[in-house]
C-alpha positions in Angstrom: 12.2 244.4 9.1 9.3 245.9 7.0 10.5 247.2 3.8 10.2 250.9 3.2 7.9 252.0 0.8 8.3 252.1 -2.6 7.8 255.5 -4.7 8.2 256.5 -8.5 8.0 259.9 -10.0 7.2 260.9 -13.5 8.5 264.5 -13.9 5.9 265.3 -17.6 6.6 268.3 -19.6 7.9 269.0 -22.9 9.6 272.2 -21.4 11.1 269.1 -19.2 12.7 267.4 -22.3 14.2 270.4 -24.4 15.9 271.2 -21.4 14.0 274.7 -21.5 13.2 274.0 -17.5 15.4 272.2 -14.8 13.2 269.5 -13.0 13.6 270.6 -9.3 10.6 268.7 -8.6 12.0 265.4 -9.1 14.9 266.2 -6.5 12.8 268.0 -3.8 10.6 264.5 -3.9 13.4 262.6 -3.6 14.9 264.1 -0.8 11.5 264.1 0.8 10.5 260.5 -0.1 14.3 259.4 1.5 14.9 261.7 4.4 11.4 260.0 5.5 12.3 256.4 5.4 10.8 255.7 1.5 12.9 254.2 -1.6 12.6 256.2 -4.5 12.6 253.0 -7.2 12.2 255.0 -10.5 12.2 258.4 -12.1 10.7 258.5 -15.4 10.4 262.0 -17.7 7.6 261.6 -20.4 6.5 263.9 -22.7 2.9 266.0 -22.9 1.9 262.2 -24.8 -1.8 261.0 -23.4 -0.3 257.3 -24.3 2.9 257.5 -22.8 1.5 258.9 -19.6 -1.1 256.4 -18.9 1.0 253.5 -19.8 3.8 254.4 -17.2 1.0 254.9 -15.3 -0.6 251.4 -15.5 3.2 250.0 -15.7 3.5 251.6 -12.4 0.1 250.5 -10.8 1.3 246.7 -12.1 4.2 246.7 -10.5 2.4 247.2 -7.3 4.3 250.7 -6.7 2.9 252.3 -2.8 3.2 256.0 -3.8 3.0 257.3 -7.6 3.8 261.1 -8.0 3.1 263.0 -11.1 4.2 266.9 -11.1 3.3 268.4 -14.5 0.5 268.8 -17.0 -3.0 269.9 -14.4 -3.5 273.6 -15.5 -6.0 274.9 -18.2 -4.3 274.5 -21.7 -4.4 271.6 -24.3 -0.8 270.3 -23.7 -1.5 269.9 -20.2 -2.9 266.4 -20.4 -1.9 264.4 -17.0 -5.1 263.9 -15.5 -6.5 262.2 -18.6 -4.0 260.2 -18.7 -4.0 259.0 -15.3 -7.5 258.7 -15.5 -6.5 256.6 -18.3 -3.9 254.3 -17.0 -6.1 253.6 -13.9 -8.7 252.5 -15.7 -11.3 255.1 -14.6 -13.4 258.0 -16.7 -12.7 261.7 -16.2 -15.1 263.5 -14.3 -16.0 266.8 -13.8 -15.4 267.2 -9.7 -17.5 269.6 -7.9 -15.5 269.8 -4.6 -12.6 270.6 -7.2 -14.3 273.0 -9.9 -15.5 275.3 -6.4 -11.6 275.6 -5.4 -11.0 276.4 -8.8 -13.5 278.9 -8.7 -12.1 280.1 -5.1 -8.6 280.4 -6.1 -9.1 282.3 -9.5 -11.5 284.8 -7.2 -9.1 285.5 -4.5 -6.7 286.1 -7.1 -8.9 288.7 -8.6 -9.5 290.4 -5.4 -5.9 290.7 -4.5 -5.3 292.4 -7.9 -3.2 289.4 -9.8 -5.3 288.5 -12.6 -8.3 290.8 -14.7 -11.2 288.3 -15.0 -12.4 286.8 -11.8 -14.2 283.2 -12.1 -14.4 280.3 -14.2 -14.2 279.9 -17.6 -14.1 276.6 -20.0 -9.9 276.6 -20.1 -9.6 276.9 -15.6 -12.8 274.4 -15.2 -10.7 271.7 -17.3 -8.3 271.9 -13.6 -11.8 270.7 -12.0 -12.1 267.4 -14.2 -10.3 264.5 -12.1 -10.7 260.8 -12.6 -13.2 259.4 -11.1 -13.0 258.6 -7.6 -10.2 260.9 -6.8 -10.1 263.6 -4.4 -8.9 267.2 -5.1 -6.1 268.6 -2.8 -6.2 272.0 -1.7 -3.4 274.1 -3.5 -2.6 277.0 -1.0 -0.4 278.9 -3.3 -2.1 278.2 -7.0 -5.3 277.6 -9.1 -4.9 273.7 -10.2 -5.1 271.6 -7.2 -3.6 268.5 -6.7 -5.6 265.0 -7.0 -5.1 261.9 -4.9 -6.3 258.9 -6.4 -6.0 255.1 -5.2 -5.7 252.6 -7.7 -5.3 249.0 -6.8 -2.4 249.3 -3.9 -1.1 252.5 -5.4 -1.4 255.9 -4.4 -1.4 258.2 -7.5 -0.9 261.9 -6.2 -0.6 264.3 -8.8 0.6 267.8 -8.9 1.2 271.1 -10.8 4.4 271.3 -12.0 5.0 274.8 -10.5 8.1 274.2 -7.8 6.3 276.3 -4.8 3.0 274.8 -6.0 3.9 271.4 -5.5 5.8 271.5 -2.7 3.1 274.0 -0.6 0.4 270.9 -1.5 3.2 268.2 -0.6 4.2 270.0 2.9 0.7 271.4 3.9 -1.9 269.1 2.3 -0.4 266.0 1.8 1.2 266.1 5.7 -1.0 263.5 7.3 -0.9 261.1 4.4 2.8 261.4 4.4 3.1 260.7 8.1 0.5 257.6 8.1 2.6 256.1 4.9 5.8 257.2 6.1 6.0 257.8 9.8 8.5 260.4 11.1 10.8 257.9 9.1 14.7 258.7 8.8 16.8 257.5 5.7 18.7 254.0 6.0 
């Protein structure tokens, strides 16, 4: 019997660690990873720490880890330092992604259309959501502005996503569909 895949999370945020926000994200993955047939082998919650992030990331790319999620740290401010760091941890420089900066661009102008936010566009702060490592591939973010980013390194699969609950799970459930099938199949827990 082939053994299920292995997964590990690292839930970032500050917010996480003062206990100001309750990680849902961690527990909706969970639940998805299992009721598909993964194993969920380790949880970590880092800070907003450049270091700290890319060395769980490279601890977990060593360890030969199938799937790596990260939920936290992609939107426009300075704390929000994830995709440095796994652009980091892999190895890689971070690059500014055209395919990402024109969803950026996309999401912030429908959002100005429909009346949500004042200033349509792209400025310096929302094209920082458009710098990936290099070599990854934006996903589309049907309900938000920062999209996710898939990135192989080595065997691993580093997917990483805002840490906005209906944000991450719309890019999980509708984006992320066909890779989850191909790594998991219709999979049922043990």
């Amino acid at each position: 019997m082939t053994p299920p895949p292995t997964v590990e999370i690292l839930a970032i945020g500050n917010e996480l660690l003062r206990g100001e926000i309750l990680d849902t994200n961690t527990q909706w993955l969970c639940r998805l990873v299992t009721a598909r047939g993964g194993r969920v082998g380790r949880v970590t919650l880092l800070a907003d720490v450049e270091t700290e992030i890319a060395a769980a990331v490279s601890a977990a790319i060593e360890r030969g880890v199938a799937v790596l999620f990260t939920s936290g740290g992609l939107g426009p401010t300075d704390d929000d330092l994830t995709l440095a760091a796994v652009a980091r941890g892999a190895g890689v420089e971070l690059v500014l992604n055209e395919q990402a900066r024109a969803m950026v661009r996309a999401s912030y102008d429908d959002f100005h259309a429909r009346g949500i936010i004042a200033e349509p566009g792209l400025n310096p702060f929302r094209e920082k959501m458009a710098r990936l490592p290099a070599g990854a591939e934006p996903l589309v973010n049907p309900v938000g502005t920062a999209p996710g980013v898939f990135l192989r390194a080595g065997g691993t699969a580093i997917i990483s996503l805002p840490g906005v609950p209906p944000e991450l799970e719309a890019i999980v459930s509708r984006t992320l569909a066909p890779f989850l099938d191909r790594t998991f199949g219709s999979g049922a827990s043990a």
